[in-house]
C-alpha positions as CSV (number, residue, x, y, z in Angstrom):
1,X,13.1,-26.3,19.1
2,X,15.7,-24.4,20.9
3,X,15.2,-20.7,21.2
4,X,18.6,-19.5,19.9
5,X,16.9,-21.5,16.7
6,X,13.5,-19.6,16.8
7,X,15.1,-16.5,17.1
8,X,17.9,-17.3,14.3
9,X,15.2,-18.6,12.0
10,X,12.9,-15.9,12.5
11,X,15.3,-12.9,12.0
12,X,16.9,-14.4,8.6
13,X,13.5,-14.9,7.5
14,X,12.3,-11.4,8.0
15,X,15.5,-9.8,7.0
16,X,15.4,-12.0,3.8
17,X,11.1,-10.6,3.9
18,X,12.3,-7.0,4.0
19,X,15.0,-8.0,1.6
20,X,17.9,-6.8,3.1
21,X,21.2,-7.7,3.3
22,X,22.7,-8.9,7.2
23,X,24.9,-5.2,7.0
24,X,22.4,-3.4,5.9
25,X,19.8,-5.1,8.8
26,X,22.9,-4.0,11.4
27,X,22.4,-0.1,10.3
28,X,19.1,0.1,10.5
29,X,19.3,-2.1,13.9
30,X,22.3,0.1,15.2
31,X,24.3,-3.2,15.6
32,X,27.7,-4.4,14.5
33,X,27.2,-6.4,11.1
34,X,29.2,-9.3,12.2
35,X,26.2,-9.7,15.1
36,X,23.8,-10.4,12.9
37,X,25.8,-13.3,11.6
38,X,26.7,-14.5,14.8
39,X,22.5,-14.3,15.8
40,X,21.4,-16.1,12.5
41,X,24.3,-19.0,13.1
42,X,23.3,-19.3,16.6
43,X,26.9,-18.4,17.3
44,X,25.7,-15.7,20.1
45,X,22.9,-15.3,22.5
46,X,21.1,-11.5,21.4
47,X,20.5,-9.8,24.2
48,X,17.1,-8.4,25.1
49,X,18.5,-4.9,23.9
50,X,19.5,-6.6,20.4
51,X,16.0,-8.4,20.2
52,X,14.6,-5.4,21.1
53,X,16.5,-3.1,18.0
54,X,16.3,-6.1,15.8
55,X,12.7,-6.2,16.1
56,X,12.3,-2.5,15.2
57,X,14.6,-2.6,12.3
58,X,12.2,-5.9,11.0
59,X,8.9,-3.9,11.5
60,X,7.8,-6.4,14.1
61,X,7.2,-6.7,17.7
62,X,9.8,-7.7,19.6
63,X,7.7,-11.2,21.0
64,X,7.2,-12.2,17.6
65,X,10.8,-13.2,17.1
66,X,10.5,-15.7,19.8
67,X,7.4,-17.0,18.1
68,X,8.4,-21.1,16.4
69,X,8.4,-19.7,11.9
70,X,6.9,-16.7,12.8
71,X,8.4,-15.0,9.7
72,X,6.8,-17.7,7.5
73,X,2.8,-16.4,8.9
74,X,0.8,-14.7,5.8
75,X,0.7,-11.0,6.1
76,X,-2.8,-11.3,7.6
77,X,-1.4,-13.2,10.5
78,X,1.3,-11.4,11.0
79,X,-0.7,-8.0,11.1
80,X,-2.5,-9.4,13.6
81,X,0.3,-10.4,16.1
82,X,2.0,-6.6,15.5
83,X,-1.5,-5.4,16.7
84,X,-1.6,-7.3,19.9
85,X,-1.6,-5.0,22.9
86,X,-0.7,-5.7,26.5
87,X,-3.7,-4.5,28.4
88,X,-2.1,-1.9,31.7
89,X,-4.1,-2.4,35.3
């Protein structure tokens, strides 16, 4: 699977999750509304800055969007991916 497609996927799935329509995912994001239709079409390439707000605003880290039906992991599973930490040398 492509990763416009993972990404696409994963943010309908959490926005639809969290309930929320695609305008009012782009206020709490800070991004245009029609950019959320655009990512979820695949009709633009989000930027790391969009990923980035777009994960905030979906209460998840911003990895987990690139992660193949992330948004379809029980709660459990999904806890446990937003607890992962990058260990700092």
């Amino acid at each position: 699977m492509q990763i416009n497609r993972i990404v696409a996927d994963n943010v309908r799935g959490f926005r639809h999750k969290l309930d929320v329509s695609q305008e009012k995912l782009a206020e709490y994001a800070d991004l245009h509304r029609n950019y959320i239709g655009y990512i979820e079409r695949e009709e633009r390439n989000v930027t790391l800055g969009g990923i980035a707000k777009l994960a905030k605003a979906l209460k998840v880290k911003p990895y987990v969007l690139f992660i193949e039906n992330a948004h379809r992991l029980a709660e459990k599973e999904l806890a446990e991916l937003n607890s992962f930490q990058v260990r700092k040398h």
